[in-house]
C-alpha positions in Angstrom: -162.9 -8.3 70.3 -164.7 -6.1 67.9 -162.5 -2.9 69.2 -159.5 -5.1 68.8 -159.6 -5.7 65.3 -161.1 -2.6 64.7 -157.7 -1.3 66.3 -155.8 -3.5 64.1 -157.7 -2.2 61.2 -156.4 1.5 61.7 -153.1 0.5 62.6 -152.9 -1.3 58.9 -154.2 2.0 57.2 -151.8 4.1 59.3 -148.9 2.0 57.9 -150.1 1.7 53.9 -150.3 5.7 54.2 -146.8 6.0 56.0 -145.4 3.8 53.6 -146.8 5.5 50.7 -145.7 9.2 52.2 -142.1 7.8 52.6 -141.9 6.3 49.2 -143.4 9.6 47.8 -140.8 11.9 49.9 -138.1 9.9 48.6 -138.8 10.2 45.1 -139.5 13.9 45.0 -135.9 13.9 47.0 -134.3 12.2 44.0 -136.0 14.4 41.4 -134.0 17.8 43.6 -130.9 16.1 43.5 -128.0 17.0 41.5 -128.8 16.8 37.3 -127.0 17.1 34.3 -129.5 18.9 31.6 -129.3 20.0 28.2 -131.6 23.4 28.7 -130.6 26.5 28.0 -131.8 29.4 30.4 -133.8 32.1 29.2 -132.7 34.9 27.3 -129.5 33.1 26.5 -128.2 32.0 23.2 -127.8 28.2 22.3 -126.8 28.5 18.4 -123.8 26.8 19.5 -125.7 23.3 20.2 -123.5 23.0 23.4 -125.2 22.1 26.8 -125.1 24.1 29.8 -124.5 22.4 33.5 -127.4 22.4 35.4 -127.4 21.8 39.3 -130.8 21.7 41.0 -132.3 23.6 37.8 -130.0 26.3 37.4 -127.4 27.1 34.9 -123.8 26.8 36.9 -121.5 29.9 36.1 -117.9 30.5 36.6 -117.4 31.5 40.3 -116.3 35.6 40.7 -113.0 35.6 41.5 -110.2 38.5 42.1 -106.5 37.3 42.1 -102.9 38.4 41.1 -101.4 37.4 37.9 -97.9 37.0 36.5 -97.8 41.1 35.4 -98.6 42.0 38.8 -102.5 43.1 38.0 -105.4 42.4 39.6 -107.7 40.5 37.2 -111.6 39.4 37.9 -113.9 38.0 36.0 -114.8 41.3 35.5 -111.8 41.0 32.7 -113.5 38.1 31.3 -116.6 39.4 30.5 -117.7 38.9 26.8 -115.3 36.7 26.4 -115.0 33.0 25.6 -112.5 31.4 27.8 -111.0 28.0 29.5 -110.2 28.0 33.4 -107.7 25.2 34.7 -105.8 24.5 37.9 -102.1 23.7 38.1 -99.0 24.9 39.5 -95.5 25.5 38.3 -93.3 23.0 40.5 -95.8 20.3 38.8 -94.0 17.3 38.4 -96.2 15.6 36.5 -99.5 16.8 34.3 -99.4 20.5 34.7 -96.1 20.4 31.4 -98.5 18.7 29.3 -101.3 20.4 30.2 -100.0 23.8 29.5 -98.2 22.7 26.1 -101.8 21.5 25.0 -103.6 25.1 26.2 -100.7 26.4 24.0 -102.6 25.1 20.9 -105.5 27.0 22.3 -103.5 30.1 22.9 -101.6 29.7 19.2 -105.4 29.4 18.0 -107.4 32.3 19.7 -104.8 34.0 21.3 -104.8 36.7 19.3 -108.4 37.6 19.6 -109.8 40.2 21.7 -112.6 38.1 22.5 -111.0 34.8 23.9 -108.9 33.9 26.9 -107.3 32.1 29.5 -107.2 31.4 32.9 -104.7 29.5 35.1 -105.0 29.5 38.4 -102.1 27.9 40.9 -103.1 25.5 43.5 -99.7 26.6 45.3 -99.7 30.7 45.7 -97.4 30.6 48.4 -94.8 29.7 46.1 -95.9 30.9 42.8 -96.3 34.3 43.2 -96.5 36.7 40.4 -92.7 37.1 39.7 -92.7 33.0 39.8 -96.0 32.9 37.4 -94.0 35.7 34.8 -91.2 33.4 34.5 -93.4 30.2 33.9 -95.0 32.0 31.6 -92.0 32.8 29.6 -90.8 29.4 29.9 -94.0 28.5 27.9 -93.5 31.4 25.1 -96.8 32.7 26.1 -97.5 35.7 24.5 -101.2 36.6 24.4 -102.2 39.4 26.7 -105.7 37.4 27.4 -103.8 34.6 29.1 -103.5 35.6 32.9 -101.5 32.9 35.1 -103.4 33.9 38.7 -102.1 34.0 42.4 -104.0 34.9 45.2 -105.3 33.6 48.7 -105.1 29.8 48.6 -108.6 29.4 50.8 -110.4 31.3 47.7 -109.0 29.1 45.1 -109.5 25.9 46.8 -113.0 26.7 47.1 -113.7 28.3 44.0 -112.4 24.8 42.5 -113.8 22.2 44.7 -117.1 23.9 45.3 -117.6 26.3 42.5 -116.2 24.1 39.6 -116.3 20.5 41.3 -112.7 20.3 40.1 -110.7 18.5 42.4 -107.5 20.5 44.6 -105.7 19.3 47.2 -102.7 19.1 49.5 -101.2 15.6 49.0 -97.5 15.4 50.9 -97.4 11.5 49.6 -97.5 12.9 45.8 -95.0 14.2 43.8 -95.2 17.7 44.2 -97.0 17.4 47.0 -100.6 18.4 45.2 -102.9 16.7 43.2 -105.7 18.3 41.6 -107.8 16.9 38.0 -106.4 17.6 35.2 -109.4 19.2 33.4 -110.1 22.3 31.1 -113.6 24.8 31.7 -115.2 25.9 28.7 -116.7 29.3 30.2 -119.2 31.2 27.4 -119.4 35.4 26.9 -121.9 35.3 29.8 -119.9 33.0 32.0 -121.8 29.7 31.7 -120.2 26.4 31.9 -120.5 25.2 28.8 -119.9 21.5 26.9 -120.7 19.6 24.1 -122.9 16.0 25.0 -121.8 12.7 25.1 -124.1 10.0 22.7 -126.3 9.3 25.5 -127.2 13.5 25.3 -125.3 14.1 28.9 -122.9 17.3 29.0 -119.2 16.5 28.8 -119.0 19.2 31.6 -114.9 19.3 31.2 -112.2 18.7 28.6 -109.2 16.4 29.8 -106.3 18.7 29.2 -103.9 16.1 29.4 -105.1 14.3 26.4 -104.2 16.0 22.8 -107.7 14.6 21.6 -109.6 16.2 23.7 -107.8 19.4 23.0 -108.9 19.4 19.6 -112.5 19.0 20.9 -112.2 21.7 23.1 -111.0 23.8 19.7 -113.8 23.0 18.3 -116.2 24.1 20.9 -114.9 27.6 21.3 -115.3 27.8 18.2 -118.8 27.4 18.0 -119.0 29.8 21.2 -116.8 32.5 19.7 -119.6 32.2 16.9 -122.8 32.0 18.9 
């Protein structure tokens, strides 16, 4: 009888020390999982005030990338470097957001364009139609004129992934939509050194992107690279 509840005994221990293990396990699970920070990593400026993304403890970055754009050149980020500049996704049979966006990152353009140091970045979520000579003409539709404002084309695999996984911005194929794609309508703020950058919300959270549908949040956006372009 002794042995019995001397088994019982252990058994109990065994279980408060498996229960605490499990509770501690999940909580230093939590603490790894995906954050939004206002840190700035090392070495980098943060005169702005804006936040940097943070995933898992490390500053995101705009994905490398090589594609086509409407002039026919081939343009990395490479070309971005120094440079403040906003990424979106879009493309130019775009029933629907991709007109308003565009005529709101032409208040961007008719702000920075004509600096060296600022640019733009649109990248189609339909290459197989919009190819360069199709991207030139949308671009003339628009009046765009900066040099700094490349309208990109390349293979669709590498966009889609630099979007869903290196920006978290959604793209898809959609036949039951008009167009047939549907992708967020949202501007990146990308610093010199090709951080995502944003300002924070009241609770001190990063924005992370600009709505470029909405004409207010344009103006915030103006705002922003201009306190990048002066960092």
């Amino acid at each position: 009888m002794k042995n019995k509840y001397s088994y019982i005994g252990i058994a109990f221990i065994v279980l408060l020390f498996g229960t605490y293990v499990a509770r501690n396990f999940k909580y230093h699970a939590n603490t790894k999982s995906t954050s939004l920070k206002n840190i700035k990593p090392n070495n980098l400026p943060d005169a702005s005030g804006l936040s940097y993304l943070v995933i898992n403890n490390e500053a995101r970055k705009m994905p490398e990338f090589t594609f086509t754009d409407q002039n026919n050149q081939i343009i990395s980020n490479i070309d971005y470097s120094n440079k403040v500049f906003v990424a979106e996704f879009f493309f130019t049979t775009c029933p629907s957001i991709c007109p308003i966006m565009n005529r709101n990152m032409l208040l961007l353009e008719e702000e920075f364009g004509e600096r060296d140091d600022f640019g733009i970045a649109s990248f189609t979520i339909n290459p197989s139609v919009d190819t360069p000579l199709k991207l030139k003409e949308y671009a003339e539709s628009y009046g765009v004129t900066s040099l700094n404002w490349h309208f990109l084309t390349g293979d669709r695999e590498a966009i889609y992934e630099m979007a869903n996984k290196g920006l978290n911005i959604f793209a898809g194929i959609n036949p039951e939509v008009a167009g047939g794609f549907e992708h967020q309508g949202y501007f990146a703020l990308v610093d010199r050194n090709g951080y995502l950058r944003s300002r924070t919300d009241k609770f001190g959270n990063p924005k992370i992107f600009y709505q470029g549908t909405e004409t207010e949040e344009v103006e915030l956006l103006k705002e922003d690279i201009d306190l990048l372009l002066n960092e």
